[in-house]
C-alpha atoms as an extended CHARMM CRD file, in Angstrom:
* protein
*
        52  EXT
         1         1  UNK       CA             -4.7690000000      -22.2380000000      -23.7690000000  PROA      1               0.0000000000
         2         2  UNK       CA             -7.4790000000      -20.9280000000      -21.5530000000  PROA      2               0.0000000000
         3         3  UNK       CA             -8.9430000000      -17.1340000000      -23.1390000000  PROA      3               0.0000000000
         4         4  UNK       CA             -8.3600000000      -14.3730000000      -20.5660000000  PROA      4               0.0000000000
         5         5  UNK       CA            -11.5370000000      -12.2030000000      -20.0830000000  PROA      5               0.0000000000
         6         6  UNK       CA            -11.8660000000       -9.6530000000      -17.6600000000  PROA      6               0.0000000000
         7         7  UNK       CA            -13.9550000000      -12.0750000000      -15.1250000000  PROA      7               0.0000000000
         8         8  UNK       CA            -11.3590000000      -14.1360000000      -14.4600000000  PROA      8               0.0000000000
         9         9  UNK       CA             -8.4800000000      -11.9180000000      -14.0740000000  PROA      9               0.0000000000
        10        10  UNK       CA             -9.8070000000       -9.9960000000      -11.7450000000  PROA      10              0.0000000000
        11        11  UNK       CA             -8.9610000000      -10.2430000000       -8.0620000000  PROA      11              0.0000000000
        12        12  UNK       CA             -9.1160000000       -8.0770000000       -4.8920000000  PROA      12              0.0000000000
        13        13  UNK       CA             -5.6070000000       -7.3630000000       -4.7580000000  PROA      13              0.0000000000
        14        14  UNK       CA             -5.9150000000       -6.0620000000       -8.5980000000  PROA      14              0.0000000000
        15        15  UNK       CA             -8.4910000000       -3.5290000000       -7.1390000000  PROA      15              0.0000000000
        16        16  UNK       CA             -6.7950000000       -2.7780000000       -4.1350000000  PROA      16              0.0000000000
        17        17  UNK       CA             -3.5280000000       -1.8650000000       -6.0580000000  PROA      17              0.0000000000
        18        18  UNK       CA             -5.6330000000        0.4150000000       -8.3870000000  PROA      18              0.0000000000
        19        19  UNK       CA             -7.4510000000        1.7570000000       -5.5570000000  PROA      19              0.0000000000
        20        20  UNK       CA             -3.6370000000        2.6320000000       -3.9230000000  PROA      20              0.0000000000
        21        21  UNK       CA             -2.5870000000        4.1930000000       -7.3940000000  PROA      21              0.0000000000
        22        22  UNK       CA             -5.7780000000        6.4520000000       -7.2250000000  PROA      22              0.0000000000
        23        23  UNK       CA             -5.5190000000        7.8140000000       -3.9540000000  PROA      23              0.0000000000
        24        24  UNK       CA             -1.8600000000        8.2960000000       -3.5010000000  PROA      24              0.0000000000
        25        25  UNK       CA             -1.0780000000        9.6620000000       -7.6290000000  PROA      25              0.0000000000
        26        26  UNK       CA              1.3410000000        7.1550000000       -8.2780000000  PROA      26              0.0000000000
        27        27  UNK       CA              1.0170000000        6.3930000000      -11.4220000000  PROA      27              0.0000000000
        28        28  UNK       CA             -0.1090000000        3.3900000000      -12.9070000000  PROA      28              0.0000000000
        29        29  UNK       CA              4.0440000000        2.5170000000      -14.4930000000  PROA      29              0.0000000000
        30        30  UNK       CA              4.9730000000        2.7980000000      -10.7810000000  PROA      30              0.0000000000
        31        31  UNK       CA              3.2350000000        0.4220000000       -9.0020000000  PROA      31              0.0000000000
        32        32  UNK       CA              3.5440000000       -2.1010000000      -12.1810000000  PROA      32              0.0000000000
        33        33  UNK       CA              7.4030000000       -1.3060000000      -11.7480000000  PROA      33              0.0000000000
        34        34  UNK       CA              6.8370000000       -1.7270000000       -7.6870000000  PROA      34              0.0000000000
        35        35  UNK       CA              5.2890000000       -5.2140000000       -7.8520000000  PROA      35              0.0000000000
        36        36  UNK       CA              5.7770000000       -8.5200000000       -9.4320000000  PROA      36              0.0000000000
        37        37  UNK       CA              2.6880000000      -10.0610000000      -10.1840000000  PROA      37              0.0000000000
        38        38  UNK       CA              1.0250000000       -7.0900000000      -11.5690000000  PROA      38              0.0000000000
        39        39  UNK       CA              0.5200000000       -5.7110000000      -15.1120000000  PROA      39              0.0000000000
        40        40  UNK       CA             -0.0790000000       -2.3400000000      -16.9940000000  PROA      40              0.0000000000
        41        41  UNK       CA             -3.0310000000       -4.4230000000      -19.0240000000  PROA      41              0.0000000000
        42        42  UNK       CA             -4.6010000000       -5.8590000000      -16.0230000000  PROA      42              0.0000000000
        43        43  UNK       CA             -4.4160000000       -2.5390000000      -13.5280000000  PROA      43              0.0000000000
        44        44  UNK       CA             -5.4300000000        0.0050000000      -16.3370000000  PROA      44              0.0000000000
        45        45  UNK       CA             -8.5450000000       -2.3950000000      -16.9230000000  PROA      45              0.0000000000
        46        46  UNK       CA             -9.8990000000       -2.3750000000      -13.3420000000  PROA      46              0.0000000000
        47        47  UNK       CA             -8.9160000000        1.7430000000      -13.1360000000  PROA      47              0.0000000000
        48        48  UNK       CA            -11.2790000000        1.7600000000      -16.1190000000  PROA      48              0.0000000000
        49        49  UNK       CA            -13.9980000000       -0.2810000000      -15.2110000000  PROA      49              0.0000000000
        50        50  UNK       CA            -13.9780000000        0.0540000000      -11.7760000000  PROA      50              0.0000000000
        51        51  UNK       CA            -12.0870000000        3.5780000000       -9.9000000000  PROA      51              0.0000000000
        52        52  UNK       CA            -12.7560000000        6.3360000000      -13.1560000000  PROA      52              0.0000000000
């Protein structure tokens, strides 16, 4: 089983969803709830590194 880093989980749409999140105050649970292929883990680690 491959080990999941942050390098190669990341992809645009990741950002883009985080990006959405940020400038509409949406919350994080919501768009997880909104989408299928997204997680919590995966969005609040790309708000962290990346949008804060």
């Amino acid at each position: 089983m491959a080990k999941h880093t942050f390098s190669n989980i990341f992809s645009p749409v990741l950002l883009y969803a985080t990006l959405l999140v940020d400038g509409t105050d949406l919350g994080l649970e919501r768009m997880v709830d909104a989408t299928r292929d997204l997680s919590y883990h995966h969005l609040v680690n790309v708000a962290q590194w990346h949008v804060n």
